[in-house]
C-alpha positions in Angstrom: 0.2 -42.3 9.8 -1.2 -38.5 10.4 -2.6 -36.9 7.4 -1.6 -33.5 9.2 0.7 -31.4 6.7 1.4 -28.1 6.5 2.9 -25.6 4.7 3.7 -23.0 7.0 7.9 -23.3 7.9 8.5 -20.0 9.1 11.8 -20.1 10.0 15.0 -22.1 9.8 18.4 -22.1 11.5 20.7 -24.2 13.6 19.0 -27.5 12.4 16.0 -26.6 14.1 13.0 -25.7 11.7 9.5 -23.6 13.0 6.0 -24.0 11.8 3.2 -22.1 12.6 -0.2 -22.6 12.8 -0.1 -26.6 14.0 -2.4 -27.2 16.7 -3.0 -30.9 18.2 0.8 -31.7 17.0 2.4 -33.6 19.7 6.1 -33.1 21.5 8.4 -35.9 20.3 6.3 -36.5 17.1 8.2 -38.1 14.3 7.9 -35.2 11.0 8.9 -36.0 7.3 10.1 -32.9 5.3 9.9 -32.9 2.3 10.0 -30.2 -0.9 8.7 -30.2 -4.8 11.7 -31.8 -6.3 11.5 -35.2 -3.9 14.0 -34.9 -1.2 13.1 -35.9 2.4 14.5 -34.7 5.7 13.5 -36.8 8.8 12.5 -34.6 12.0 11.2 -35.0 15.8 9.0 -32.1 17.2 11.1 -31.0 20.5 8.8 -28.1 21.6 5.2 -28.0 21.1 2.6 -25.2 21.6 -0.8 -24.0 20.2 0.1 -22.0 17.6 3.9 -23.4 16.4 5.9 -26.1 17.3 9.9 -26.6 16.8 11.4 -29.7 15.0 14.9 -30.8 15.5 15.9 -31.8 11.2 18.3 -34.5 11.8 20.1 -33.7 8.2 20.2 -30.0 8.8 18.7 -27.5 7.4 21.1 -25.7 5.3 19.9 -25.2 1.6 15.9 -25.8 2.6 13.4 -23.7 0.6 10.9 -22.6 3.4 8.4 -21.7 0.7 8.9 -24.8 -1.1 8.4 -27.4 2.1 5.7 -29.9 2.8 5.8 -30.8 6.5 4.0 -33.8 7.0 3.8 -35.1 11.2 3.4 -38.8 11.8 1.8 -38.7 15.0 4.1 -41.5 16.1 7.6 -41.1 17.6 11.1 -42.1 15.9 11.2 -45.6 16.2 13.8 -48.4 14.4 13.5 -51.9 13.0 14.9 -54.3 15.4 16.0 -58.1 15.2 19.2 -60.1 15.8 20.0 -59.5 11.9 21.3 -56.3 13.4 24.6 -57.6 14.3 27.6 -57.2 11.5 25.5 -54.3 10.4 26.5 -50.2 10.9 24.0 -47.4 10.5 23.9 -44.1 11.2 22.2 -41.9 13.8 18.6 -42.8 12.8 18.9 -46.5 12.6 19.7 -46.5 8.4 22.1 -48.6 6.9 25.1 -47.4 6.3 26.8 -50.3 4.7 24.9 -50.6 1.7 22.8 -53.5 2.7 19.0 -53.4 2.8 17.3 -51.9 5.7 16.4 -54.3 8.6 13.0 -55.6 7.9 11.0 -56.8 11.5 7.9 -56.4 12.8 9.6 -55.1 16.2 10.4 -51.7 16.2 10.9 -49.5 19.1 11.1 -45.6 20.3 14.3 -44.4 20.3 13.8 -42.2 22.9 13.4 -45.6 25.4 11.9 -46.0 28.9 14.2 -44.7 32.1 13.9 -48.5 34.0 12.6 -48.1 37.2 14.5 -48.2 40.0 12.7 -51.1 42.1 13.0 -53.2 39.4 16.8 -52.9 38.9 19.3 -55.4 40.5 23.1 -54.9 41.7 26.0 -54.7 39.0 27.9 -57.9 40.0 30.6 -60.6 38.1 33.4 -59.7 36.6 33.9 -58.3 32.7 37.7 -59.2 31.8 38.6 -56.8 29.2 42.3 -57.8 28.7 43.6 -55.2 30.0 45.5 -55.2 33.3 45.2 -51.4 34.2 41.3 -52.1 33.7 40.8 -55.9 35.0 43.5 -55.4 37.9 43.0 -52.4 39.7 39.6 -50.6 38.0 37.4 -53.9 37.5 34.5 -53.7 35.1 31.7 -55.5 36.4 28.2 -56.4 34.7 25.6 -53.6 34.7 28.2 -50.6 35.3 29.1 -47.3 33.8 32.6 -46.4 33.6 33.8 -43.9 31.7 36.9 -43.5 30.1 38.5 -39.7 30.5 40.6 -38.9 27.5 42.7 -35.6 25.7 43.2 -34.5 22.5 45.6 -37.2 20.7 45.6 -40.0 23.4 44.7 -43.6 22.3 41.1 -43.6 23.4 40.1 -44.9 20.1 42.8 -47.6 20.1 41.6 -48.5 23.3 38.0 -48.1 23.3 38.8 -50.9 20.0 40.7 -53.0 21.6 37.8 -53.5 24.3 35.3 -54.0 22.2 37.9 -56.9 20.6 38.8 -58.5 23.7 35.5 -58.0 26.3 34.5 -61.5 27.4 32.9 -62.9 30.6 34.1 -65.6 32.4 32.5 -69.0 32.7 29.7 -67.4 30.8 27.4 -69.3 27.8 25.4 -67.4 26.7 25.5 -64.6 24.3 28.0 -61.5 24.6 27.7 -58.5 22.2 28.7 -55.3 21.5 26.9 -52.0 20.6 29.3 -49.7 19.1 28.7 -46.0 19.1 30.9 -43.0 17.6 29.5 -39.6 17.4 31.7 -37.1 14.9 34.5 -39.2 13.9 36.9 -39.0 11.0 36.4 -40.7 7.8 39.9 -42.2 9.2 38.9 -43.0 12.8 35.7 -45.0 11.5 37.7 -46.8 8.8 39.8 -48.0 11.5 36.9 -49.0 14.0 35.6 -50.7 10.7 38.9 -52.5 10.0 40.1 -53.5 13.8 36.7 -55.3 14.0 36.4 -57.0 11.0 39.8 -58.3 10.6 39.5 -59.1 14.6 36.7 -61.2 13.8 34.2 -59.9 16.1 32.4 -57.7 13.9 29.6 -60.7 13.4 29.1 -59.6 17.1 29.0 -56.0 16.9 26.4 -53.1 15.8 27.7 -49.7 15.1 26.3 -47.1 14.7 28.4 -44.0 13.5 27.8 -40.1 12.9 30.9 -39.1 10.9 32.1 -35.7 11.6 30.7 -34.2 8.0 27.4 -35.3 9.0 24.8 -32.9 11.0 25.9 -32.4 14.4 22.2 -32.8 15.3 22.1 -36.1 14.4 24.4 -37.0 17.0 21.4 -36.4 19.8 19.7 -39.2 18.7 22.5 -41.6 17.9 23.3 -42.5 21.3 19.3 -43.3 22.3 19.1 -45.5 18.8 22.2 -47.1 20.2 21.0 -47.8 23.1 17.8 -49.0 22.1 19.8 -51.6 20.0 21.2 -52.4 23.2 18.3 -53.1 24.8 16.6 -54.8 22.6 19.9 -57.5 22.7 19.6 -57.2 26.1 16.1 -58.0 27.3 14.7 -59.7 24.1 17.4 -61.5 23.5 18.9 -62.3 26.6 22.3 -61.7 25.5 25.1 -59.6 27.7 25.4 -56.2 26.1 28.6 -53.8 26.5 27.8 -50.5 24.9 30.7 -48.6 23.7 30.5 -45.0 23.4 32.8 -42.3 21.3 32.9 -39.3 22.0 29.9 -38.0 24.2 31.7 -34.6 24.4 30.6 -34.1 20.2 27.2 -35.4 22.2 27.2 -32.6 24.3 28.7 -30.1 21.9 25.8 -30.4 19.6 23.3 -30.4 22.5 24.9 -27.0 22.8 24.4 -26.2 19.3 20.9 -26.8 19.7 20.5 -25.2 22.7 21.8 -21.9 21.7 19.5 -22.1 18.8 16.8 -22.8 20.2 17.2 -19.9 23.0 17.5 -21.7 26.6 19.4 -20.1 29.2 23.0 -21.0 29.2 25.5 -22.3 32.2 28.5 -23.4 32.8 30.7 -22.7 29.1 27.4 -22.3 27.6 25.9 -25.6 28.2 22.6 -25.7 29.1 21.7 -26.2 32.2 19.8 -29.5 31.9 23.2 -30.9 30.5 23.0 -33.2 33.3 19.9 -34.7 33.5 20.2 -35.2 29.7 23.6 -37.2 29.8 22.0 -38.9 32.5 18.8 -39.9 30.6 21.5 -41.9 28.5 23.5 -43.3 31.2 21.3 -44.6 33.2 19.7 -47.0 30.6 22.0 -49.2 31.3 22.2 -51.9 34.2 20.0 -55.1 35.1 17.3 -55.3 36.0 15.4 -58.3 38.1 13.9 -61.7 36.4 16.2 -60.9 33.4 19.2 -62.7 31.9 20.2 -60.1 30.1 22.7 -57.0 30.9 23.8 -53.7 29.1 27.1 -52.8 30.3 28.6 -48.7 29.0 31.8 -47.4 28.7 31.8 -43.9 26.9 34.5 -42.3 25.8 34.8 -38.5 27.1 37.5 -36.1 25.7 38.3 -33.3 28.2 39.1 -29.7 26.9 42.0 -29.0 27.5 42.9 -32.1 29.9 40.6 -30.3 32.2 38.8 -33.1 34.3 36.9 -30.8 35.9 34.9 -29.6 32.6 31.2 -29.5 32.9 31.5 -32.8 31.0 33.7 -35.0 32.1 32.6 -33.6 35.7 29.0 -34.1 35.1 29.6 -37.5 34.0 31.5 -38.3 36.7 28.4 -37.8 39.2 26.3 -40.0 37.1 28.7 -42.8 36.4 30.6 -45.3 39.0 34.1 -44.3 38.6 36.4 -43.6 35.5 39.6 -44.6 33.8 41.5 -41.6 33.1 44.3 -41.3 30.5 47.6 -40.0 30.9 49.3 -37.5 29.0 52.9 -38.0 30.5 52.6 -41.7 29.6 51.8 -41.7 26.4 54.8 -39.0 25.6 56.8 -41.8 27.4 55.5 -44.2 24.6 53.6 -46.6 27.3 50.2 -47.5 25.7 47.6 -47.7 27.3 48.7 -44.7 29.2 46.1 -45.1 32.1 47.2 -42.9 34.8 46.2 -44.7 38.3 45.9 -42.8 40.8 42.9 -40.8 39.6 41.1 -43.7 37.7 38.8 -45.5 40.1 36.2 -48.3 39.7 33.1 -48.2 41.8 31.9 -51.3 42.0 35.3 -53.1 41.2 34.3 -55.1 45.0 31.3 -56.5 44.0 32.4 -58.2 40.7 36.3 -60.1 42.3 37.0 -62.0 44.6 36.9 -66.1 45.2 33.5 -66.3 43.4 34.3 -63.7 40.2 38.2 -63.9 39.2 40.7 -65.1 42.0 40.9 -64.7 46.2 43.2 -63.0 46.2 42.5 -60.4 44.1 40.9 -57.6 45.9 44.1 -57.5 48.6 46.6 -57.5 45.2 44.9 -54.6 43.9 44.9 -52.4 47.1 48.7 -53.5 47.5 49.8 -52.3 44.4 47.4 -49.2 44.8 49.9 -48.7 48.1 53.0 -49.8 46.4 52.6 -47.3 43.6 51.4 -44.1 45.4 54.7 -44.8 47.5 56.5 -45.0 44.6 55.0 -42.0 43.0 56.0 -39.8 46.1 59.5 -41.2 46.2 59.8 -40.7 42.6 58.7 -36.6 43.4 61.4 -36.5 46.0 63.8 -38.2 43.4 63.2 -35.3 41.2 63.9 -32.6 43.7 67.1 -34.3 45.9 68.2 -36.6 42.7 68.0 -40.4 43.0 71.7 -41.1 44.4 70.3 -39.0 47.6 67.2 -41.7 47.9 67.7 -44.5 50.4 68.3 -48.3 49.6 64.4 -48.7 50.0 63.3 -46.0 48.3 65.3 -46.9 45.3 63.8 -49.8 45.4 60.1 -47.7 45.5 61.6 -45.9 42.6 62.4 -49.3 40.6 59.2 -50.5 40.7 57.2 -47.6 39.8 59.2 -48.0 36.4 58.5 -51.2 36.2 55.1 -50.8 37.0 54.6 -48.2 34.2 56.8 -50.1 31.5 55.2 -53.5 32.4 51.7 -53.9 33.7 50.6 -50.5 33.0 52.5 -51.0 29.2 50.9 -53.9 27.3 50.8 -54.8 23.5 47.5 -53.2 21.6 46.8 -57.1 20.8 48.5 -58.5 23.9 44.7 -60.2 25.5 45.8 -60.8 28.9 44.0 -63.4 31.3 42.9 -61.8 34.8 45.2 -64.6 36.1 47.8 -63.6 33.8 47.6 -59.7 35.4 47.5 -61.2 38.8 50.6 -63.6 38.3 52.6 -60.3 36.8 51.4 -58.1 40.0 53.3 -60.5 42.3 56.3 -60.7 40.0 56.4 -57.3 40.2 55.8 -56.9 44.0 58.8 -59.9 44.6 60.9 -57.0 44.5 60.1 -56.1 48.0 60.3 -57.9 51.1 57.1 -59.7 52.6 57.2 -57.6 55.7 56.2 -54.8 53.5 53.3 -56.6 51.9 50.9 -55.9 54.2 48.3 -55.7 52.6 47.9 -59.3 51.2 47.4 -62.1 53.8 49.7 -65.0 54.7 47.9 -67.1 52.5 48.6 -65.4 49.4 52.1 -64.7 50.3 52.5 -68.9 50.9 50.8 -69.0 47.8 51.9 -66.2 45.4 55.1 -64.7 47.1 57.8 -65.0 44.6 60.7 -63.0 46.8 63.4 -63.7 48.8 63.7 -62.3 52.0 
């Protein structure tokens, strides 16, 4: 530990805190505050020159006495304890205990701000991760190693769904370990009593880490949270060897209070006053997931982003769209029509959905089931427009039927029960039930085999 402490705060606002007069202090140096009376604020230096430097106080700096401070820099960076007693525990941004257990106690601890895994080292995303949802397991597959977002609004379900993933996630005719890193960044008291409750009444919380930044706490803890979390992850990942599926809520307070910060500090703003290194920042995070040669071990992340407005194409939810491979994206008309989980198809997308199905991953016929329904449904979707313009009595005998089965679709496989687990066979046997409605000679997408196989109608 550094004997270098100062006295010399000469400023304070916006969670950030300046000292002059602190040469050979180093960017990304861990700082302890502290003042006469006792009471200790934890920092990281995030700009460093020779005569001041600026540290980012992760419990704010409202009501700090600059002539009353002891800054004290620890010439190491922010590190946590680590070891697999982690799991069944929930802390808080910096790696403490927020469920009034002891702290971890391990001889490994690691930076928080991680290592960016090099590229040659880094192997394909493949095999399937069934989540028990058929929106998600049918048609936007989640494979091992991927990023896939999930685009929300203002009062959708994302945290009733981003739950009910973490419950049901499993991979198939896998042994070995399978965990879950659960992140939320400015939630209600409410929304993390529920997270608290759906796991440990679910059972999986033995299984689960969570780290959570309530929406009371200070917003500049928040920049760290998702690094610790991730650091947790890795550390299940490649020490441990276990699968890891990092769940992330919401990285738009993430990016909110990188705005914060920002503005404080003085950089240059862009688009809706982000800064303009918004993206290589959310990218820092995202990309430290994936899987990487000679290792067992995965980390697998699905963050939650709210969009302003339903706006997809805020800096955001755009931004992350470039980093990540693909996205669910949540409907607004559905959920009014009381279908949960309202995923709206057409613009939800999975990347790498093709190199995790198929004979090897889920079924054979999988990958032709998905792009017929995709088909079936965007037909139905246009007939349904034209049903809303010339009425539905004006619709031909087969585009009635069109129309029938993009209600069904919605009410059925899109609508499932928030416990309702489903199998990926189970989502594949209701996709054909659903497509008997139409005659084989409009299944073209499938092959002959699957219709022998699968086909359920009468021609």
């Amino acid at each position: 530990m550094s004997i270098k402490e100062y006295r010399t705060a000469c400023e304070a606002r916006g969670g950030l805190l300046r000292v002059a007069d602190t040469p050979n202090v180093a960017f990304s140096d861990r700082v302890r505050i502290s003042d006469s009376r006792g009471a200790t604020r934890d920092g990281q230096v995030i700009r460093a020159a020779a005569d001041e430097v600026l540290i980012l106080v992760f419990e704010g700096t409202d009501d700090l006495d600059l002539d009353d401070l002891w800054i004290r820099f620890m010439d190491e960076p922010v590190e946590i304890a680590l070891s697999p007693e982690i799991l069944g525990r929930e802390f808080n941004g910096l790696g403490e205990p927020r469920d009034g257990r002891p702290p971890v106690l391990s001889n490994v601890r690691r930076p928080v701000g991680g290592a960016a895994i090099n590229p040659a080292a880094r192997t394909y995303p493949r095999e399937f991760i069934q989540t028990g949802i058929s929106t998600i397991d049918g048609l936007n597959s989640l494979v091992r190693g991927q990023k896939l977002p999930i685009f929300s609004g203002s009062g959708l379900p994302h945290n009733r769904l981003a739950a009910q993933i973490v419950r049901q996630a499993k991979l198939i005719d896998e042994e070995s370990g399978f965990s879950v890193v659960f992140a939320a960044m400015g939630v209600s008291y409410a929304d993390a009593r529920f997270f608290r409750d759906e796991f440990a009444s679910s059972g999986v919380l033995r299984n689960v880490v969570m780290f959570v930044n309530l929406a009371d706490d200070p917003p500049v803890e928040r920049l760290t949270l998702p690094r610790t979390a991730l650091t947790a992850a890795e550390y299940l990942a490649y020490d441990l060897d276990r699968h890891v599926l990092v769940v992330m809520t919401d990285m738009t307070y993430y990016a909110e209070a990188l705005r914060e910060v920002a503005t404080a500090k003085g950089d240059v703003p862009a688009r809706k006053g982000y800064p303009g290194y918004l993206y290589s920042d959310l990218a820092e995070i995202y990309e430290r997931c994936g899987r990487i040669q000679q290792r067992h071990g995965s980390i697998t992340m699905m963050p939650v982003v709210s969009m302003p407005s339903d706006d997809i194409t805020h800096p955001i939810p755009d931004l992350t769209g470039y980093i990540t491979e693909g996205q669910i994206v949540l409907s607004r008309e559905l959920h009014n029509q009381g279908i949960y989980p309202p995923v709206h198809i057409s613009p939800s997308l999975s990347r790498l959905m093709k190199d995790g199905i198929g004979k090897d991953f889920t079924r054979a016929d999988h990958p032709r089931v998905a792009a017929q329904l995709y088909a079936l449904y965007a037909r139905a979707l246009e007939t349904r427009n034209l049903a809303s313009i010339i009425g539905a009595d004006e619709l031909s005998e087969r585009d009635r039927r069109y129309l029938a089965f993009a209600d069904a679709f919605d009410q059925r496989f899109v609508g499932q029960g928030e416990v309702e687990d489903r199998s990926i066979d189970a989502t594949l046997n209701l996709a054909w039930e659903l497509m008997a409605s139409f005659p084989r000679d409009i299944l073209t997408r499938v092959s002959e085999t699957d219709l022998a196989k699968y086909y359920l109608g009468n021609d």
